[in-house]
C-alpha positions as CSV (number, residue, x, y, z in Angstrom):
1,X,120.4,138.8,93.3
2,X,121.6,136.1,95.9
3,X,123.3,137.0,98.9
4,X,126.5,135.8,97.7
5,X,127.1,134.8,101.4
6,X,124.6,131.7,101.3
7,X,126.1,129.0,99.0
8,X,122.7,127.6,98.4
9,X,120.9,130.8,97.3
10,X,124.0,131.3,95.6
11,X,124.0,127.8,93.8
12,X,119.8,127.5,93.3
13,X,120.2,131.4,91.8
14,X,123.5,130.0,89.2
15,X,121.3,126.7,88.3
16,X,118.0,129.4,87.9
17,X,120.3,131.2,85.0
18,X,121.6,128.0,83.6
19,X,118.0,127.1,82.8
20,X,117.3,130.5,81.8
21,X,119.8,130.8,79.7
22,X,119.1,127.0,78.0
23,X,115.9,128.0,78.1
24,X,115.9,130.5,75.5
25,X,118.7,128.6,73.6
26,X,115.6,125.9,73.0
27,X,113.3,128.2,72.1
28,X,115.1,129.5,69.3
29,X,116.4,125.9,68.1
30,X,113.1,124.3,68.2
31,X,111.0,127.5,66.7
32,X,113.4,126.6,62.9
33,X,112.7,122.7,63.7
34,X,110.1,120.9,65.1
35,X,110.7,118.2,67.0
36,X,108.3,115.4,65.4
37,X,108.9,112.7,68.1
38,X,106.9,115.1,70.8
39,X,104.2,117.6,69.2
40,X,101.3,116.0,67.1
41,X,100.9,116.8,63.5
42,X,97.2,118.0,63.8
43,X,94.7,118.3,66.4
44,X,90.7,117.1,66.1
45,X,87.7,118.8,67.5
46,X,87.6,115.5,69.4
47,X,91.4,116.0,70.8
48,X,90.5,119.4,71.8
49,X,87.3,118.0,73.5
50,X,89.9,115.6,75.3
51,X,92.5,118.3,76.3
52,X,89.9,120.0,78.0
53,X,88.5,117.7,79.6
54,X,92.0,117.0,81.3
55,X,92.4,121.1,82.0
56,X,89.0,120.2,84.0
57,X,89.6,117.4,85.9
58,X,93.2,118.5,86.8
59,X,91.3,122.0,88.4
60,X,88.7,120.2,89.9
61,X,91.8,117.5,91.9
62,X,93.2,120.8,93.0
63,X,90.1,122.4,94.0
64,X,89.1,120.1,96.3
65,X,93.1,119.5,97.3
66,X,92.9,123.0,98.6
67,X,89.6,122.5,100.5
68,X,91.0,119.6,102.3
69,X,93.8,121.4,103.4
70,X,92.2,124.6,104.5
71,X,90.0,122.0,106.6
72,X,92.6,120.2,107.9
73,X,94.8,123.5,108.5
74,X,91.7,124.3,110.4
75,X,91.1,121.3,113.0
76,X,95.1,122.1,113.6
77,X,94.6,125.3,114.6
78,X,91.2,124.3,116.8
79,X,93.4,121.6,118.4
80,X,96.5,124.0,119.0
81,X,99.1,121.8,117.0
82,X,100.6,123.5,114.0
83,X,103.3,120.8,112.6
84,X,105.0,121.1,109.3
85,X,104.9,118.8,106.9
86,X,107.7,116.2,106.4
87,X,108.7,117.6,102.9
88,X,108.7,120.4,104.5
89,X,111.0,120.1,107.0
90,X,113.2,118.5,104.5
91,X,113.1,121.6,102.2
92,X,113.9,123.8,104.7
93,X,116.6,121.3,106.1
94,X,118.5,121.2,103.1
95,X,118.7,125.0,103.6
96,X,120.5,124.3,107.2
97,X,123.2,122.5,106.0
98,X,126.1,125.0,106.4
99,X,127.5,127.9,104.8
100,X,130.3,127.8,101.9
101,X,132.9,130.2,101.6
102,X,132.6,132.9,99.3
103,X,132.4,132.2,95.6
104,X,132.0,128.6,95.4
105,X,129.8,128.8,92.5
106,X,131.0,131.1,90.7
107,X,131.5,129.3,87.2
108,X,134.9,128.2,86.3
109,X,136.9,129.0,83.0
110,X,137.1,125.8,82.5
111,X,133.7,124.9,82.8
112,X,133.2,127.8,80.2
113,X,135.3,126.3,77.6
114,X,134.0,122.8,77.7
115,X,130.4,123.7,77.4
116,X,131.3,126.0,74.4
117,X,132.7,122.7,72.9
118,X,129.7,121.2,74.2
119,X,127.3,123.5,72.0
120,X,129.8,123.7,69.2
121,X,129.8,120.0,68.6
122,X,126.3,119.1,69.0
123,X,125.4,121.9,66.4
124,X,127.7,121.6,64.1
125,X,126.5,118.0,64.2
126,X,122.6,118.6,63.6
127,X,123.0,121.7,61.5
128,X,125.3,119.7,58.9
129,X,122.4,117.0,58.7
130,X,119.6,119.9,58.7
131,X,121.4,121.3,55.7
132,X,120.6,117.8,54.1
133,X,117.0,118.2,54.9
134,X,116.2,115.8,57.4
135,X,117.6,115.8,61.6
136,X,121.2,114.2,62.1
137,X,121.2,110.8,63.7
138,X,121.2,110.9,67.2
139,X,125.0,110.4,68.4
140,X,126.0,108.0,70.2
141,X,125.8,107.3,73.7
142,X,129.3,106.4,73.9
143,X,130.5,109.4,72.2
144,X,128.9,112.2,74.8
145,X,130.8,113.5,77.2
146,X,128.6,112.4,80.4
147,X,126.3,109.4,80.3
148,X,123.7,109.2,83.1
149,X,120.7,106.5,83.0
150,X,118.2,109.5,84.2
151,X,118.4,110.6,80.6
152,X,119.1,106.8,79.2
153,X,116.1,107.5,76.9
154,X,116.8,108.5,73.0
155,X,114.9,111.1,73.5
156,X,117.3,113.1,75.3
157,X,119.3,112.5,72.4
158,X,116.9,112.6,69.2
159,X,116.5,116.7,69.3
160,X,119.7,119.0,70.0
161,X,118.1,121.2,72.5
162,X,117.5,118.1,74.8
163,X,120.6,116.8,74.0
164,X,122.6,120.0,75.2
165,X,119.9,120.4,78.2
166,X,120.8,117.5,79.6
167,X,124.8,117.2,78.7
168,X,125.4,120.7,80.8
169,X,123.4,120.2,82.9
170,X,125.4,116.9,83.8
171,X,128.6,119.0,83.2
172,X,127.7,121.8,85.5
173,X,126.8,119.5,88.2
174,X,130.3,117.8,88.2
175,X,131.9,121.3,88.4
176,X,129.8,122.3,91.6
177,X,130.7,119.1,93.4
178,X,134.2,119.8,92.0
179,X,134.4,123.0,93.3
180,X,133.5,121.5,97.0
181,X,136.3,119.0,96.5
182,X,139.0,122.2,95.7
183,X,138.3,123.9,98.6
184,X,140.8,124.7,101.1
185,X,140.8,125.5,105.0
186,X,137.7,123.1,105.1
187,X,137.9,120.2,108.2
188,X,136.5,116.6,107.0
189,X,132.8,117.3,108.2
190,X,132.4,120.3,106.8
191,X,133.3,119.1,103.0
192,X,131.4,116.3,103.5
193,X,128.3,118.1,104.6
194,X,129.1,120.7,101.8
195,X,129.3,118.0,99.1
196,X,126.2,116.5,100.8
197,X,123.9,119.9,99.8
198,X,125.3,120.5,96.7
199,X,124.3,117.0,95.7
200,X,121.2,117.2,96.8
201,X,120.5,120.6,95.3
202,X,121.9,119.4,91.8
203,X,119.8,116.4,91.8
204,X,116.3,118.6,92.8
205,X,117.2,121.0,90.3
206,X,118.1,117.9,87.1
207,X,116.4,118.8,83.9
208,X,114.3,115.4,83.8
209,X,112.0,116.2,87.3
210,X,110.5,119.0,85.4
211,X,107.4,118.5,82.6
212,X,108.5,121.3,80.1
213,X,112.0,120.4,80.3
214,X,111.2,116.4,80.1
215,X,111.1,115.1,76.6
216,X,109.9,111.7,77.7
217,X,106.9,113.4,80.1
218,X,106.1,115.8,77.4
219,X,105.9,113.0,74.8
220,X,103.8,110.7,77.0
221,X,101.7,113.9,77.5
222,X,100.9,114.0,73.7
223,X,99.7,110.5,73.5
224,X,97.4,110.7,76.3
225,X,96.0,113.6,76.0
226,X,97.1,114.7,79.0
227,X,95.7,111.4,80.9
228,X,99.1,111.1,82.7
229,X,98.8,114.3,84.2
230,X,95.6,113.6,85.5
231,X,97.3,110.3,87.3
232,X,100.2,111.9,88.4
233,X,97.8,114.8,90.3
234,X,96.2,112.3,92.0
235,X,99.2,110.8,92.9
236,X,100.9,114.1,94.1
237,X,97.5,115.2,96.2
238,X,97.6,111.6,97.4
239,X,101.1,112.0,98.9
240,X,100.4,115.2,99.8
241,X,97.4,114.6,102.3
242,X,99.6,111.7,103.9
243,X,102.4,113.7,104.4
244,X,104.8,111.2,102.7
245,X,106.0,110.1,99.4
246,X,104.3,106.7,98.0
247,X,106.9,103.7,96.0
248,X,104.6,101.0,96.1
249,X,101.0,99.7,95.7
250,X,99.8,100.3,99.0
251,X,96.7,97.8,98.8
252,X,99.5,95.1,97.4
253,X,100.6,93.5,100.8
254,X,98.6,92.5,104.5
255,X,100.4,92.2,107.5
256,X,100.2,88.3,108.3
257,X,98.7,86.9,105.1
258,X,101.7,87.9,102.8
259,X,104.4,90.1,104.7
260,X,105.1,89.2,108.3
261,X,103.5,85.6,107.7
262,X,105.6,83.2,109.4
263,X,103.6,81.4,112.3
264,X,104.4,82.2,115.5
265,X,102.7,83.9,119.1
266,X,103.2,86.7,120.8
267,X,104.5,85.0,124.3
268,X,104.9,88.1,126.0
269,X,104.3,92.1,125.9
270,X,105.1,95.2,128.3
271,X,104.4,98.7,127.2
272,X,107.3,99.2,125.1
273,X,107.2,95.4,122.9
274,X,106.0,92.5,122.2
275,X,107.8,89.2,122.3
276,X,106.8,87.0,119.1
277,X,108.0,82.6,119.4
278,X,107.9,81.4,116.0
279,X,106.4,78.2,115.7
280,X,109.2,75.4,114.7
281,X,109.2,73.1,111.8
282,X,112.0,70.9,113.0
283,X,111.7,67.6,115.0
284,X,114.9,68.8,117.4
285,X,115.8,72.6,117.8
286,X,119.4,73.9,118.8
287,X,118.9,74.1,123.0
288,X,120.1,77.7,122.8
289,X,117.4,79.9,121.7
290,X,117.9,82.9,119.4
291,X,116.3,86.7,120.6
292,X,116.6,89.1,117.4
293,X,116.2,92.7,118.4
294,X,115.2,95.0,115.4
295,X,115.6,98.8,115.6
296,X,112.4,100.3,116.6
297,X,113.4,102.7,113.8
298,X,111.1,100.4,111.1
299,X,109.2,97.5,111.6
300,X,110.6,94.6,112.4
301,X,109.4,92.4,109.9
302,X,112.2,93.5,107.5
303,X,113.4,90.2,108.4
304,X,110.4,89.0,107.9
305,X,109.0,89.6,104.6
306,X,107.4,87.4,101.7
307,X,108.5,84.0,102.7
308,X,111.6,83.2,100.3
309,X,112.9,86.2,101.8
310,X,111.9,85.8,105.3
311,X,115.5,85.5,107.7
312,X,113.6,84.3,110.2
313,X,111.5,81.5,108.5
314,X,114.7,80.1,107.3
315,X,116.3,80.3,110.8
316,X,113.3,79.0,112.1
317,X,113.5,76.2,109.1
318,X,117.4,75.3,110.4
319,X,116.5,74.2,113.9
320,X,116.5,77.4,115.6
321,X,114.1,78.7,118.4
322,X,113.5,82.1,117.1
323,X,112.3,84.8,119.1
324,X,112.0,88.5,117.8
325,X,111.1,91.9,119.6
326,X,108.2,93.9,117.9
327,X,108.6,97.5,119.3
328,X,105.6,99.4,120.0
329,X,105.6,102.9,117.6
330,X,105.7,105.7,120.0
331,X,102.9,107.9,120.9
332,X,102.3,110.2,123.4
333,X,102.2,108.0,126.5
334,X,105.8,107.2,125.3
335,X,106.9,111.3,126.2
336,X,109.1,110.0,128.8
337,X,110.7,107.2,127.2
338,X,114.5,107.3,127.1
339,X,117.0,105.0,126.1
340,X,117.7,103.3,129.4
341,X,113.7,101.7,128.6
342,X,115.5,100.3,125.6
343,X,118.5,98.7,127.3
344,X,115.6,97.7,130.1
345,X,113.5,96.2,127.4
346,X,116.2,94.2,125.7
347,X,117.5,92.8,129.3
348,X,113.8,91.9,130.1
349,X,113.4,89.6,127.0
350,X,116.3,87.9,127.2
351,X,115.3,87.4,131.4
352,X,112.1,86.2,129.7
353,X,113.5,83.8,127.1
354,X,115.8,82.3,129.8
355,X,112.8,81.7,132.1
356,X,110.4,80.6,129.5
357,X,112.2,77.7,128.1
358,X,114.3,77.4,131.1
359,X,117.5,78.0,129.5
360,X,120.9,79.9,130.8
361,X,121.8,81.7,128.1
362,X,120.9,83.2,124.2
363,X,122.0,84.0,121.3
364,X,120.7,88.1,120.3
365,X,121.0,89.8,116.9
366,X,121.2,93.8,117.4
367,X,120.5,95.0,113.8
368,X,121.1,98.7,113.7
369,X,120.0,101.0,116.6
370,X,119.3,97.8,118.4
371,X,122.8,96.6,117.7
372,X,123.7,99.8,119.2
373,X,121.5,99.3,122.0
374,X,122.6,95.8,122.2
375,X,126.2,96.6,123.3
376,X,125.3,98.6,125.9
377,X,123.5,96.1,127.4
378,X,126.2,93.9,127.0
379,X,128.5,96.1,128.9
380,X,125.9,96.4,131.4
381,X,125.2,92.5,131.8
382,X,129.1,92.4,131.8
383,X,129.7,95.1,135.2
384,X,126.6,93.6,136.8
385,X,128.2,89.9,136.6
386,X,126.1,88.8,134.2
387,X,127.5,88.5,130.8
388,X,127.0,84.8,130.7
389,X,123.2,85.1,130.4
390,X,124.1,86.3,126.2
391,X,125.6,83.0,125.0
392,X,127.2,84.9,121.5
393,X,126.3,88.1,120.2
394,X,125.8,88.8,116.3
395,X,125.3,92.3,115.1
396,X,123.6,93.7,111.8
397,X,125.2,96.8,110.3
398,X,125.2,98.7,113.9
399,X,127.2,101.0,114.6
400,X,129.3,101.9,117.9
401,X,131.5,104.3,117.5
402,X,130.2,107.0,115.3
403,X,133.3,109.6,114.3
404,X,132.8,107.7,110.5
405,X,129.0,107.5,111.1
406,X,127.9,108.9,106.9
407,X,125.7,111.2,105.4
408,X,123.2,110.9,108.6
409,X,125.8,113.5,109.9
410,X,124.4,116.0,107.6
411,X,120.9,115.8,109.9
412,X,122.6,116.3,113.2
413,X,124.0,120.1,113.5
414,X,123.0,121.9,116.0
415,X,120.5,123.8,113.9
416,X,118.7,120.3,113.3
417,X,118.8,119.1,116.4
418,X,116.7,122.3,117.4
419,X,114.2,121.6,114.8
420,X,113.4,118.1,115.3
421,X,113.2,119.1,119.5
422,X,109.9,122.3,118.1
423,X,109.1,119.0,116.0
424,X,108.5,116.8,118.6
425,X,107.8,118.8,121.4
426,X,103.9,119.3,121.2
427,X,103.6,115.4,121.3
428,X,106.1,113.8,122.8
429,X,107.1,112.1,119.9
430,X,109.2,112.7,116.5
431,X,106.4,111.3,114.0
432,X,108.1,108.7,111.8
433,X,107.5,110.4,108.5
434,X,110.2,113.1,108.9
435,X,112.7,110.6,109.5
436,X,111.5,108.8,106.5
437,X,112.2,111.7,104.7
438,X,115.5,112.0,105.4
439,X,116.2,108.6,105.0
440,X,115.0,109.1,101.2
441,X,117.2,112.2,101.1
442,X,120.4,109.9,101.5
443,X,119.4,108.3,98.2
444,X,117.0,111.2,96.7
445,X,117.7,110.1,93.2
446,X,116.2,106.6,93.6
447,X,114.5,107.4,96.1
448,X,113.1,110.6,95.3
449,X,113.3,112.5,92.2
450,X,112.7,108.9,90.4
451,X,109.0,109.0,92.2
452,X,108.5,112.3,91.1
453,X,109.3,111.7,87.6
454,X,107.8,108.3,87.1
455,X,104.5,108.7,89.1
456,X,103.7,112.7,89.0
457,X,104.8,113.4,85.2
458,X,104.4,110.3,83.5
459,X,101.3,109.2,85.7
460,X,102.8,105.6,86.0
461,X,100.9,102.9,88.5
462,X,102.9,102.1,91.8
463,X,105.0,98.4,91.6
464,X,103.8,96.1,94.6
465,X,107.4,95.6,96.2
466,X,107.6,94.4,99.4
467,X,110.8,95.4,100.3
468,X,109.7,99.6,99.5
469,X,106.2,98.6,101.1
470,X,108.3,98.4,104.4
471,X,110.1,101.3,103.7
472,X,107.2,103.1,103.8
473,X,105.8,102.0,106.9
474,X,107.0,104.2,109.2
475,X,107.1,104.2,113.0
476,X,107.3,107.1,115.6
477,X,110.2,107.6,117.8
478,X,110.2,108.6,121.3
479,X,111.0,112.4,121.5
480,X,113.3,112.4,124.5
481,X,115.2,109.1,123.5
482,X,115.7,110.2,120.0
483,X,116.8,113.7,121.2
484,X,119.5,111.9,123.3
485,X,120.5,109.9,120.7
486,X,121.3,112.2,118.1
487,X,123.4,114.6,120.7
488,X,125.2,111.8,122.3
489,X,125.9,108.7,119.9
490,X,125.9,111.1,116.8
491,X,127.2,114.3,117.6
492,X,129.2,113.6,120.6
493,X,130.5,109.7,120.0
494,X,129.8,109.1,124.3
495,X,129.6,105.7,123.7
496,X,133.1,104.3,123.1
497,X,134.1,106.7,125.7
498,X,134.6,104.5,129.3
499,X,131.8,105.4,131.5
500,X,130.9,109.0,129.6
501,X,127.5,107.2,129.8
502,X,124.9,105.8,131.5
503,X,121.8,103.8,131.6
504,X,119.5,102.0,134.3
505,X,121.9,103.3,136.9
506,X,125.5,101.5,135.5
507,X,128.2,103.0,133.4
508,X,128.9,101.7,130.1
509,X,132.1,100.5,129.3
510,X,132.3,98.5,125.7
511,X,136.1,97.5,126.1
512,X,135.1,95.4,128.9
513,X,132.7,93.1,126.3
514,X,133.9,89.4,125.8
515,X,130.8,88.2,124.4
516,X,131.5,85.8,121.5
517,X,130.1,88.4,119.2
518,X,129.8,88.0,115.1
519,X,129.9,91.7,112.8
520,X,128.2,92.1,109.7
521,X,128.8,95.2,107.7
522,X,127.4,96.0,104.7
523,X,129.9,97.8,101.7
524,X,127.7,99.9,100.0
525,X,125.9,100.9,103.1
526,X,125.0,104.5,103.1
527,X,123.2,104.5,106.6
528,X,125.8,102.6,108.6
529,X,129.1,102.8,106.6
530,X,131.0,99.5,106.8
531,X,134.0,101.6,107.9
532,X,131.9,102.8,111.2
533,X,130.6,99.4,111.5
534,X,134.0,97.8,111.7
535,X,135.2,100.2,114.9
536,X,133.4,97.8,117.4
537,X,136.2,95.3,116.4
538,X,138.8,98.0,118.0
539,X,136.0,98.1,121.3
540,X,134.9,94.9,122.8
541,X,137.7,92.4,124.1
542,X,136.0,89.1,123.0
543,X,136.4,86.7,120.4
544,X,135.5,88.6,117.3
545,X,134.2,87.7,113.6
546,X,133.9,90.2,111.0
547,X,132.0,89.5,107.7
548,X,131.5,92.2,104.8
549,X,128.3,91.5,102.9
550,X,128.2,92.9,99.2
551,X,125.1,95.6,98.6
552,X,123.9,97.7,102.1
553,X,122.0,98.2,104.7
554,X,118.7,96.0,103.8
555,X,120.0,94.5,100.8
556,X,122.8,93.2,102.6
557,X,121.4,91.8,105.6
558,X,118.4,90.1,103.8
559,X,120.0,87.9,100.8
560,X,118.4,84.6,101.3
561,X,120.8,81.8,100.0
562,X,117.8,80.8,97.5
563,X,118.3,84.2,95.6
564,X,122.3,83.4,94.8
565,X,122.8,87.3,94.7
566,X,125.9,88.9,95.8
567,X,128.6,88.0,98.0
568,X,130.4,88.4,100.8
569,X,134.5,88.8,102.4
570,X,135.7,86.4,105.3
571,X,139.4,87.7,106.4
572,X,141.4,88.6,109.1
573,X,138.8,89.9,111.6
574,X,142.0,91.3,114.3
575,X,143.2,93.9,111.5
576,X,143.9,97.1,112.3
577,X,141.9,98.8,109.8
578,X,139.1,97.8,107.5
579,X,141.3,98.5,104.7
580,X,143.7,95.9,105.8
581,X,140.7,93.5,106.2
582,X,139.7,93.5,102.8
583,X,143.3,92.6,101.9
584,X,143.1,90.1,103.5
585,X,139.6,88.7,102.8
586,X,138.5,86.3,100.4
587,X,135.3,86.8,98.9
588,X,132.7,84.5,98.4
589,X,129.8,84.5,96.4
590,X,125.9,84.4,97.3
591,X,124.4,84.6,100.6
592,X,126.1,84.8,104.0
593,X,123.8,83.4,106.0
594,X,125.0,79.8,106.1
595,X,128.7,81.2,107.1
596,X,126.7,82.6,110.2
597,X,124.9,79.6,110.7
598,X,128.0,77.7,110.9
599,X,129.6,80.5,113.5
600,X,126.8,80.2,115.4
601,X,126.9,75.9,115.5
602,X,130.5,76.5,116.9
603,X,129.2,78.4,119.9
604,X,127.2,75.9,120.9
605,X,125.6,72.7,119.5
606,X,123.4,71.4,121.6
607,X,119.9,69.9,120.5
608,X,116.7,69.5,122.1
609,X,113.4,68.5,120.9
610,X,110.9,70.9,119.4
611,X,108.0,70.4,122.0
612,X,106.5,71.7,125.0
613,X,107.0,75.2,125.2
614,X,109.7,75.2,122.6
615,X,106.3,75.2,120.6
616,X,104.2,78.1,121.3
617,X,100.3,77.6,121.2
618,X,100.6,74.6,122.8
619,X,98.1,73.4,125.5
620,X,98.1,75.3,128.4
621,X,100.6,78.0,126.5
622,X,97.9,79.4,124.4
623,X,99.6,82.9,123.7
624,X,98.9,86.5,123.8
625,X,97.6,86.6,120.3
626,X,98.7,85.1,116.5
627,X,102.4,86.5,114.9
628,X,102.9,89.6,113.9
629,X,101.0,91.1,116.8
630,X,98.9,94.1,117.6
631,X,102.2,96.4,117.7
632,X,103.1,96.0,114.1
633,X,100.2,97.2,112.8
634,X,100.0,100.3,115.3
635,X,99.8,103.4,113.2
């Protein structure tokens, strides 16, 4: 029996008897009426001879599975590090994530009666066509209570026993998120973190991850023989030793030949980054170069993927000296590594920019934790008289204020924030995957469960998708630096406080920013909600343009204009609220990236021509080494 004082032994032990209890309601369906679709009609010596052949290989996988990690479990031990693994830490995350007060899943009368009228119908529905001697037609979609596209597939619909599986199961799950929503005496962070584990529960727990419960799987199973099993084991063990969940083809794409591809040099490198000049393909080039800083969270060729998605090939292609910072993926000379070395860095590039092409001032994207970063060091360059050296500043989904900062919240108790410190602690550094992971857990459905299902059960080949391929390819964070991060931006919102902060020895103060500065946010952004985004509007003093991009956080930033998806809102960018933003926006469709273009031609229109150092590789300016750079591919 669960401790009925832990809401999520509480609601794994309810969802335990709901599948018991449907569970046996199948058996005794499917043991008067065989569902034909899924079990063969007779079985050869030769199918035999295949099924066991299967039962082998899938013993011999695991076999060796566990040898590996008994070995590597081993070298650990000898080498005195004993780290978790990223899925893991997830699991046991999820089992942080607050307490609920007593009796939140205790099932509703409600509830009750609508999944007796569940049942009721659905029988009465395939026991009047049984009588007939053949299976009712399957109803229609339209006409079922909850539709879901995890169980889009007729089979869900073609038996009753998977039909009813999978319509309470939808059911129940509305009525635990339901039952977070009606809870009183709970403050705005609590519910949401509440509503944030029981989603995440409901979705690990959905009929469709598991084989016996899977009509599709156990259908595919049939027809192969058990083949896809096979597949999918390999898969899983795959994952497994790497510590981290596979979505793409991971021999599909090569740093430099087709991702990261446009040509350019790496001009310039300290401990921390490299400094990458993309090689222009204009005669003249606008005289006021552009520094992109990406968050050393990912790689920064996000904005630099397969060419007809590539933001910086086509700023490159509009006349535009681009320069981009490649951060180096931390290790354990990187122990001490704060986030003054950031601010540091980013003031250092732009000094070297200026110097480089003897220029005053630049243009600097912040997307993300660099856009973060990036204010800072605008308020910094501002109290140090200096301001002028950043001719316009544009930022990409980055957050400043963080009191409406999203689900990331959920990570950052201080429960978490001890783990990740024992996580990081041996090495110096928080290894990228455990981030990754709860980066997935924001979207576990697609990002998740829909791995599980397609690639463990039905043994399906990985897509080659660039965009998931970067994803995967994670970095590590600086231990000390990300610590301080989480407690002070996240938890404890120091930044848009006047001088509660710090770094290379000046106080921060964002309301005295009058940089030119351009916002993007994106609306469906989970990780930086377009709501947080918008508060540096209410911060910095300057001229100020706001711009709300249809999709999120990737999606949103990188919609070349050649793709004609989505759209994007130009209003009243001195509203007092986002809300009264969008009233006052007009959308637009397709890409927003000539909009910015434009903002950015009214800062400053000057043109120079596209030679001597303003093309890197030159004579006499041969270059550290060819684009992307060592750093990227630093595992």
């Amino acid at each position: 029996m669960a401790d009925d004082t832990d809401p999520m032994a509480g609601a794994a032990e309810s969802l335990k008897g709901f599948f018991a209890m449907q569970g046996e309601a199948m058996r005794a369906m499917m043991s008067g009426q065989d569902p034909e679709s899924l079990l063969p009609q007779t079985m050869t010596s030769g199918d035999m001879a295949e099924w066991a052949a299967t039962g082998t290989q899938l013993q011999q996988l695991w076999i060796e599975f566990a040898t590996h990690q008994a070995t590597s479990a081993a070298e650990k031990a000898a080498k005195g590090t004993n780290l978790m693994d990223p899925a893991q830490w997830l699991a046991i995350s999820h089992g942080m994530l607050g307490q609920m007060p007593k009796g939140m899943v205790d099932a509703s009368a409600k509830f009750a009666q609508d999944n007796l009228q569940l049942w009721s119908g659905v029988m009465e529905r395939f026991v009047a066509g049984a009588t007939g001697g053949a299976v009712a037609a399957a109803p229609d979609p339209a006409a079922l209570p909850k539709s879901d596209r995890r169980f889009a597939d007729p089979a869900w619909r073609d038996h009753p026993a998977f039909l009813l599986l999978h319509q309470t199961y939808l059911m129940m799950a509305d009525y635990f998120r339901s039952a977070v929503k009606g809870m009183d005496g709970l403050d705005r962070a609590k519910r949401q973190q509440l509503d944030f584990a029981v989603s995440a529960l409901t979705e690990a727990m959905s009929p469709d991850n598991f084989l016996g419960l899977n009509p599709v799987v156990l259908k595919r199973t049939m027809e192969t023989k058990g083949a896809n099993l096979v597949r999918g084991m390999q898969h899983l063990i795959n994952d497994m030793k790497r510590g981290q969940l596979t979505h793409t083809d991971p021999n599909a794409f090569r740093l430099g030949e087709n991702l990261a591809a446009t040509p350019g040099k790496v001009v310039h490198e300290t401990a921390l980054y490299q400094l990458i000049q993309y090689s222009p393909t204009t005669e003249t080039m606008l005289d006021v170069p552009l520094i992109i800083f990406p968050p050393w969270i990912n790689r920064f060729y996000i904005l630099d993927l397969t060419p007809k998605k590539s933001f910086i090939k086509w700023a490159v292609d509009q006349g535009i000296s681009v320069f981009v910072v490649s951060w180096k993926s931390a290790d354990a000379t990187m122990a001490d590594v704060v986030w003054d070395d950031y601010i540091r860095a980013q003031m250092d590039a732009i000094d070297h920019v200026r110097a480089r092409l003897d220029v005053a001032a630049v243009h600097a994207i912040g997307y993300c934790v660099a856009g973060t970063t990036l204010a800072a060091t605008l308020a910094i360059l501002t109290r140090r008289g200096e301001a002028d050296k950043v001719k316009s500043a544009t930022f990409f989904t980055a957050q400043v204020d963080f009191e409406k900062s999203g689900d990331l919240k959920n990570f950052i108790d201080d429960g978490q924030l001890e783990m990740i410190g024992q996580l990081s602690s041996q090495q110096g550094y928080l290894d990228g995957r455990y981030l990754a992971a709860a980066f997935n857990a924001l979207r576990g459905r697609d990002l998740i469960w829909n791995y599980v299902v397609n690639n463990y059960l039905l043994g399906e080949d990985y897509p080659a998708f660039d965009l998931l391929h970067w994803n995967g390819d994670v970095t590590n964070l600086p231990a000390k630096w990300h610590g301080a991060y989480l407690r002070d931006l996240y938890r404890d919102n120091k930044l848009v406080v006047p001088d509660a902060l710090e770094a290379d020895g000046t106080p921060i103060d964002l309301t005295q920013v009058a940089t030119p500065s351009f916002v993007q946010a994106g609306r469906e952004d989970h990780i930086a909600p377009a709501e947080s985004v918008w508060r540096i509007t209410q911060h910095f003093s300057g001229p100020m343009d706001f711009l709300l991009a249809g999709s999120g956080h990737i999606a949103g930033v990188v919609n070349p204009p050649a793709a004609g998806k989505y759209q994007y809102w130009i209003g009243d960018s001195t509203a007092p609220s986002l809300k009264a933003f969008v009233e006052s926006a007009t959308e637009h469709p397709g890409s927003w990236w000539p909009h910015w273009l434009e903002w950015l031609h009214r800062q400053s229109d000057a043109r120079v021509p596209a030679t001597g150092k303003r093309a890197p590789g030159g004579k006499g300016d041969p270059g550290i080494e060819d684009a992307p750079g060592r750093f990227v591919k630093t595992r």
